[in-house]
C-alpha positions, 0 to 999 in steps of 0.5 A: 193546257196545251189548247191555251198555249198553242192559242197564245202564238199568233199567226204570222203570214208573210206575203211575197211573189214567188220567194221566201219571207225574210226574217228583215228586222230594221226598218229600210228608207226608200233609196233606189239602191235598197233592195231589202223588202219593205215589211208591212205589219199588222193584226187580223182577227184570224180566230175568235168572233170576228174570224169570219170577216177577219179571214176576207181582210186577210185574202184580199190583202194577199192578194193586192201584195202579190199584184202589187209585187209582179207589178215591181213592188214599191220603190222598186223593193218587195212588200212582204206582210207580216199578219199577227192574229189577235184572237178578236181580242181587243185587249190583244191588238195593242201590245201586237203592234207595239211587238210589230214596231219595236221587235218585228221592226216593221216599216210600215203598217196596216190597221186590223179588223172592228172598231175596237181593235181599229182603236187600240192600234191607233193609239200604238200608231199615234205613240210611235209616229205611224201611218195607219191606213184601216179598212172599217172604223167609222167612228169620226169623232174618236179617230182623231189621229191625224195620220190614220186613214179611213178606207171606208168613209162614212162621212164625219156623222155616220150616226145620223147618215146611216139611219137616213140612208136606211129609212130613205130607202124602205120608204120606197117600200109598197108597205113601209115600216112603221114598228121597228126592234133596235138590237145594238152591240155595245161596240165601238161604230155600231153603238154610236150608230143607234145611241150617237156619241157625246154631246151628239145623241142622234142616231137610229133612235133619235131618227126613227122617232123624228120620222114616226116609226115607233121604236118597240124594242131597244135592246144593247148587248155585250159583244160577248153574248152567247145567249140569244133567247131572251132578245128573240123572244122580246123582238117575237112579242113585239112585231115589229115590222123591221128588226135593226141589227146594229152589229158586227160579225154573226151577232145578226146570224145568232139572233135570227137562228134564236128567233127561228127556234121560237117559230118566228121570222122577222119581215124585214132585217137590216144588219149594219156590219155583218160577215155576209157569208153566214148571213147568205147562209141562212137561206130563205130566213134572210131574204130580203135582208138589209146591210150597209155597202161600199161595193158589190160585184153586181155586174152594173157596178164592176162595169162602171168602176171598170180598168181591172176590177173584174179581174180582181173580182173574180181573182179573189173569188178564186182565191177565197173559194180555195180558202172555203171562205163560206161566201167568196165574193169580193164585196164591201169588206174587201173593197175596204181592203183593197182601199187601205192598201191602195191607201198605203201604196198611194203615200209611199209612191206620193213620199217616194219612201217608206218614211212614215212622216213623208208617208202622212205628208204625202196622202194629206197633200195629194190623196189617193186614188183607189180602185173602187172608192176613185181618187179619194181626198183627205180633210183632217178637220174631219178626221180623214173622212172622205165623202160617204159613197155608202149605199144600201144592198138586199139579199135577192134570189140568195145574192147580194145586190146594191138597191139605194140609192137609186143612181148606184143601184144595180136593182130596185129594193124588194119588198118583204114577202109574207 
């Protein structure tokens, strides 16, 4: 019983350069003479099956208040970030920001982690007039609010860029794949990017069979599963020559450890969203293994984006190895974070105030210019969805590394080893 009361609290965090948190309870505009701190408020998946990516969004986002906040703040005020954890709960996310909004009275807010959850605060944002910048959803055709802003963009049709993308890239392979085992979380962005959504059916299914791949296993799963026997054993008994792991979190881990206790290793996995820590874990079982990137710390790439994206890569490498976070390497799931909050940054400079209208109004007309994304423009005809700069990343020699395509790769993708 006290375990269930104690897991009913939510975590608050607050964030501010060298002093104390407030306890602020109104919401402030931005005149020059205000000098109560602006107070950002948000949900993260702190504990529960998302925890893993949860805490990356949490260190980052630290991290970017605190350089914000010796670099003078916002408006010449503070930013303090009030963090509440939805357990990975997207029953709980809801009523979180309606609490962050009408008792925390926070100025402004963040979006939290997945695309359920990412949906369920929209609806609070939209109810009440906020901006919500968010750092994974993808799903354009249901993020119809037009004051929420996406920090990693897939473009407007991720179901049908994705799966190009992805058998763009293996083609190159000596040996491309011609059997491929789809594995789909029944969730939010991963669901959408196998089965499509609506009157839009494509997706990895669709596009696999336009391009000759035999499709031997198609299996979709609750978000809740726990038992991943069964699914390994149908991928063992199918050989396929490249697993799709359209998924969040550890699900990847999960069905790779399941495989491995039936003596099986798929030749090549690919994994949409994962914690990549646990997937780098796996050691030589996930060699070779395939994701989706916006970013990776790859020396060619930190070069090229330049200005203090070193500094910044190895500041949350330091942080996050303080945290024990099992892989602390700034890489796509923070470079997202690091865009929502430039994103949020951007519009109050642009509004010259934390008024969440002027805050809208602002970003739709002049955009923001981000660090590891550049200058980034928003379409509401397109839900917000800037143009995709996705790539593929491998897992060589036990590190992430973007291979697709060619012209932002910081090596050529590595065929699977038998």
């Amino acid at each position: 019983m006290r375990r269930r009361v104690l897991a009913a609290f939510a975590a608050i965090v607050m964030v501010a350069s060298g002093a104390a948190c407030s306890s602020k309870q109104e919401s402030g505009g931005g005149g020059a003479t205000d000098q109560s701190p602006i107070v950002v408020g948000s949900t993260l998946s702190l504990t529960g099956a998302f925890a893993a990516t949860g805490l990356i969004h949490k260190i980052a986002g630290e991290q970017f208040v605190e350089r914000l906040n010796a670099a003078g703040g916002l408006l010449g005020r503070k930013v303090e970030w009030t963090i509440l954890d939805d357990q990975s709960d997207t029953a709980k996310v809801g009523p979180l920001y309606e609490q962050l909004i009408t008792q925390n009275k926070v100025d402004l807010i963040m979006g939290p982690y997945a695309t359920p959850n990412i949906l369920a605060a929209m609806a609070v944002a939209e109810r009440h007039g906020y901006v919500l910048p968010q750092h994974t959803a993808v799903l354009a055709p249901q993020l119809t609010y037009p004051c929420q802003f996406p920090a990693w963009s897939i473009g407007p049709t991720p179901n049908q860029f994705i799966p190009n993308l992805l058998f763009d890239a293996v083609a190159t392979l000596p040996t491309p794949p011609k059997k491929v085992a789809v594995l789909t979380s029944q969730s939010g962005s991963a669901a959408f990017v196998t089965d499509g959504l609506g009157d839009d059916k494509t997706g990895v299914l669709t596009v696999a069979k336009e391009r000759g791949l035999d499709v031997v296993v198609d299996r979709h799963y609750p978000p809740t599963t726990s038992d991943w026997a069964g699914m390994a054993a149908e991928v063992r008994d199918a050989k396929p020559d490249l697993v799709i792991s359209n998924s969040l979190g550890v699900d990847t881990v999960n069905a790779l450890n399941a495989m491995k206790q039936l003596g099986y290793t798929p030749p090549l996995v690919f994994s949409l969203f994962p914690a990549p820590g646990p997937l780098l874990g796996l050691g030589p079982a996930s060699e070779g293994a395939l994701s989706v990137s916006i970013f990776e710390p790859n020396k060619a790439l930190v070069d090229k984006v330049g200005g203090d994206a070193q500094a910044i890569v190895d500041e949350f490498k330091t942080k996050a190895t303080a945290a024990s976070v099992a892989f602390p390497v700034f890489e796509t799931q923070a470079a997202a974070s690091w865009n929502a909050w430039e994103i949020l940054a951007s519009g109050v400079k642009a509004a010259n105030s934390v008024d969440n209208k002027a805050v809208c109004d602002a970003l739709h007309s002049k955009g923001a210019d981000t660090t590891f994304s550049g200058h980034l423009a928003f379409d509401q005809k397109v839900n917000n969805f800037w143009p995709t700069t996705l790539g593929i990343k491998q897992i060589q020699n036990g590190e992430w590394v973007m291979v697709w395509p060619q012209d932002r790769a910081a090596a050529p993708i590595k065929a699977p080893t038998s």
